[in-house]
C-alpha positions as CSV (number, residue, x, y, z in Angstrom):
1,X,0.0,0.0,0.0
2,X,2.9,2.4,0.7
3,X,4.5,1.7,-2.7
4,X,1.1,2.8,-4.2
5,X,0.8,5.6,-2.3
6,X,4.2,6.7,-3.2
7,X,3.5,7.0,-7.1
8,X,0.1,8.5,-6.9
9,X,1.9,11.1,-4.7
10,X,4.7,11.2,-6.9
11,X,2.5,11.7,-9.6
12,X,0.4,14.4,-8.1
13,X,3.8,16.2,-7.5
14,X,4.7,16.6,-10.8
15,X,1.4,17.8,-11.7
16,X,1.6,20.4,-8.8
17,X,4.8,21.1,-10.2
18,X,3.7,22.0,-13.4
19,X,1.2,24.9,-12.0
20,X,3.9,26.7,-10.3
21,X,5.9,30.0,-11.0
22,X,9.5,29.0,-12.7
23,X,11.3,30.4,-9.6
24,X,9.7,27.2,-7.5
25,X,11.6,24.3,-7.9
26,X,10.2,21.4,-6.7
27,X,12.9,18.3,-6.7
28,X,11.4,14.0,-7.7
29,X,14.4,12.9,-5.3
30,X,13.9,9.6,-4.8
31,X,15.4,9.2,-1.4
32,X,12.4,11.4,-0.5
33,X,9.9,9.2,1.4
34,X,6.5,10.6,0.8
35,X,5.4,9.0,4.2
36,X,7.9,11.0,6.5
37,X,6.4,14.1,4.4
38,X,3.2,13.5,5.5
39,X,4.0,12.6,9.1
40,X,5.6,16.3,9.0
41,X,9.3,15.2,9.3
42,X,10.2,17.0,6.0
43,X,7.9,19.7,6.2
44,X,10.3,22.5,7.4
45,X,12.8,21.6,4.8
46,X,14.1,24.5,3.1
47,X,15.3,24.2,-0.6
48,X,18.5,26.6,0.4
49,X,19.2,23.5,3.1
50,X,19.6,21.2,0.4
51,X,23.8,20.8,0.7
52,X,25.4,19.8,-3.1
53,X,27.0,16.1,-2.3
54,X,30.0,16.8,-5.2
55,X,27.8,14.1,-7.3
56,X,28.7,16.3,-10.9
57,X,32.3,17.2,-9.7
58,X,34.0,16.2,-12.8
59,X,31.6,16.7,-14.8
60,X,31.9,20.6,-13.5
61,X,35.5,20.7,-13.6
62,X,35.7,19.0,-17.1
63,X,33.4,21.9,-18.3
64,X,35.6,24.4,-16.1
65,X,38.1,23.5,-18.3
66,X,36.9,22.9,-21.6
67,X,35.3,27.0,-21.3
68,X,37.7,28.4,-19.3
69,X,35.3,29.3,-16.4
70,X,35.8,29.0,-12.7
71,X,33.6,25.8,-11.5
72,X,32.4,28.1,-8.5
73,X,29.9,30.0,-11.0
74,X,28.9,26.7,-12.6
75,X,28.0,25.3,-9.0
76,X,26.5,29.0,-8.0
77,X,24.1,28.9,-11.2
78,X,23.7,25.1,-10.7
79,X,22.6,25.3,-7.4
80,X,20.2,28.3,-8.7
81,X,18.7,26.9,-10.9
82,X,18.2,23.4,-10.1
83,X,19.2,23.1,-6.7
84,X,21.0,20.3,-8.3
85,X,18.8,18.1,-9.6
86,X,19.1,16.6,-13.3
87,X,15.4,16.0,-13.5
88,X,13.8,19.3,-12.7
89,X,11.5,21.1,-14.8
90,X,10.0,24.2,-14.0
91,X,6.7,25.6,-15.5
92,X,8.3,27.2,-18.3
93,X,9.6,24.3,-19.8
94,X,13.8,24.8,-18.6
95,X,15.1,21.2,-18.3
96,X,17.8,19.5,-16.1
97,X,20.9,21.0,-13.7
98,X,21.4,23.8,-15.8
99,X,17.5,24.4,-16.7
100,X,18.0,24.6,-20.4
101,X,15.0,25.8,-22.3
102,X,13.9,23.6,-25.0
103,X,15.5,25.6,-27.9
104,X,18.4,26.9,-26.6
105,X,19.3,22.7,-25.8
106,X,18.2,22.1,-29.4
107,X,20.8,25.1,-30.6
108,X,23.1,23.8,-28.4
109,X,23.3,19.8,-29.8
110,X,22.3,18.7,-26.1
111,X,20.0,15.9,-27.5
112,X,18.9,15.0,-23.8
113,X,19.0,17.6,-21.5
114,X,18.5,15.5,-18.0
115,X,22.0,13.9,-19.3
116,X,24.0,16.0,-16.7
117,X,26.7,15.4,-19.5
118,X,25.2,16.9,-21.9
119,X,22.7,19.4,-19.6
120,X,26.3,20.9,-17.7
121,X,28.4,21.3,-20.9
122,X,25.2,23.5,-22.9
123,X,24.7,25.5,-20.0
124,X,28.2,26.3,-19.5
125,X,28.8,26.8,-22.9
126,X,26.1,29.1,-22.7
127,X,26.6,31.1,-20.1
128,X,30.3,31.4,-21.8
129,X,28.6,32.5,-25.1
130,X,26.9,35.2,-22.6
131,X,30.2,36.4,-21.2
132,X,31.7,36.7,-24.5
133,X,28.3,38.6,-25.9
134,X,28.3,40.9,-23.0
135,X,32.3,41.6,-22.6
136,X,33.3,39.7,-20.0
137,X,30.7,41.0,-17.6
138,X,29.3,38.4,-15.0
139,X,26.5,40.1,-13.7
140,X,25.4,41.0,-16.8
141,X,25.7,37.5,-18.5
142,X,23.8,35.8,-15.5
143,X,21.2,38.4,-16.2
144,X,21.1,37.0,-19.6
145,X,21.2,33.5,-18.7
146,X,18.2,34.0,-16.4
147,X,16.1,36.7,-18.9
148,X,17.9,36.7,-22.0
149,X,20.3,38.5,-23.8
150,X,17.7,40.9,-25.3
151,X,16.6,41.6,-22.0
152,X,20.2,42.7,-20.9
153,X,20.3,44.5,-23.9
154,X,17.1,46.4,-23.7
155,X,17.9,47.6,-20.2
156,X,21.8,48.4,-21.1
157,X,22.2,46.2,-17.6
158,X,20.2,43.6,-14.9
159,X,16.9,44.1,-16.7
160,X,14.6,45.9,-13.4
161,X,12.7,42.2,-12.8
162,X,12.9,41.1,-9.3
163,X,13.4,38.0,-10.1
164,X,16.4,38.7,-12.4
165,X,17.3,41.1,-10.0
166,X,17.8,38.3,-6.7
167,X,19.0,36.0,-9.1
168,X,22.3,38.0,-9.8
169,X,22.5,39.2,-6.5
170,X,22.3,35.3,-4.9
171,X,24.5,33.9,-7.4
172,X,27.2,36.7,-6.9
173,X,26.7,36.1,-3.3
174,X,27.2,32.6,-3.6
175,X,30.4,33.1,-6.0
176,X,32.0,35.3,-3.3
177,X,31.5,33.2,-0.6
178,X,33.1,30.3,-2.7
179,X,28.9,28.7,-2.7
């Protein structure tokens, strides 16, 4: 019965999932027991608790390497994005640890974007192609990677969205402080 109950809940979670802002991230952890949930042992649970366990390390520094970009921003925009988690999705349709939206993966030959492989080296590349497109300058290439280069570009800057606006902010926070 608990096994049943566990994929109806599971289930129900990805539908809930689906009708949520893009900013809430919902993880399908599978070491998640649904039953401690509902006894109210996970209920305080903060996403910002959630600790990365160095699961993607090479896979980061590989990428590090490969762009020439310091794996402290790939783990500050991992973490920001996905909290990392390969299997996210969030209501606007960004996949994976990097939450790649379907057409930028497609431009970017990542034929599977939960395939951390794949999902980390398209999102670094990426946010490398945003570095180079707005001269080197971090806070302005996160801004892109989170609204869009014509966003940046409209505004000359961080685009005024609050969203866009915590999510430099947090990341740049994160980078400092080494994550």
């Amino acid at each position: 019965m608990s096994d049943i109950l566990d994929n109806i809940l599971q289930q129900k979670l990805v539908e809930i999932q689906s009708t949520l802002p893009s900013y809430v991230r919902l993880t399908k952890d599978p070491s998640i027991n649904f039953g401690e949930i509902l006894d109210g042992e996970m209920l305080n649970a903060q996403p910002s608790s959630f600790k990365y366990n160095g699961e993607y390390e090479d896979l980061i520094n590989e990428a590090a390497r490969k762009y020439n970009l310091s794996s402290t921003i790939i783990k500050a925009v991992m973490k920001a994005e996905s909290s990392f988690n390969p299997d996210v999705v969030s209501k606007s349709g960004a996949m994976g640890l990097m939450q790649l939206m379907p057409g930028t993966a497609q431009g970017l030959g990542v034929d599977n974007p939960f395939n951390p492989e794949q999902n980390i080296d398209g999102g670094v590349r990426y946010l490398k192609d945003m570095l180079k497109e707005f001269d080197g300058n971090l806070e302005y290439a996160l801004a892109a990677y989170n609204a869009g280069p014509g966003s940046v570009k409209k505004y000359g800057g961080v685009p005024p969205f609050d969203e866009t606006q915590d999510y430099v902010k947090k990341i740049m926070s994160w980078i400092k402080n080494k994550i």
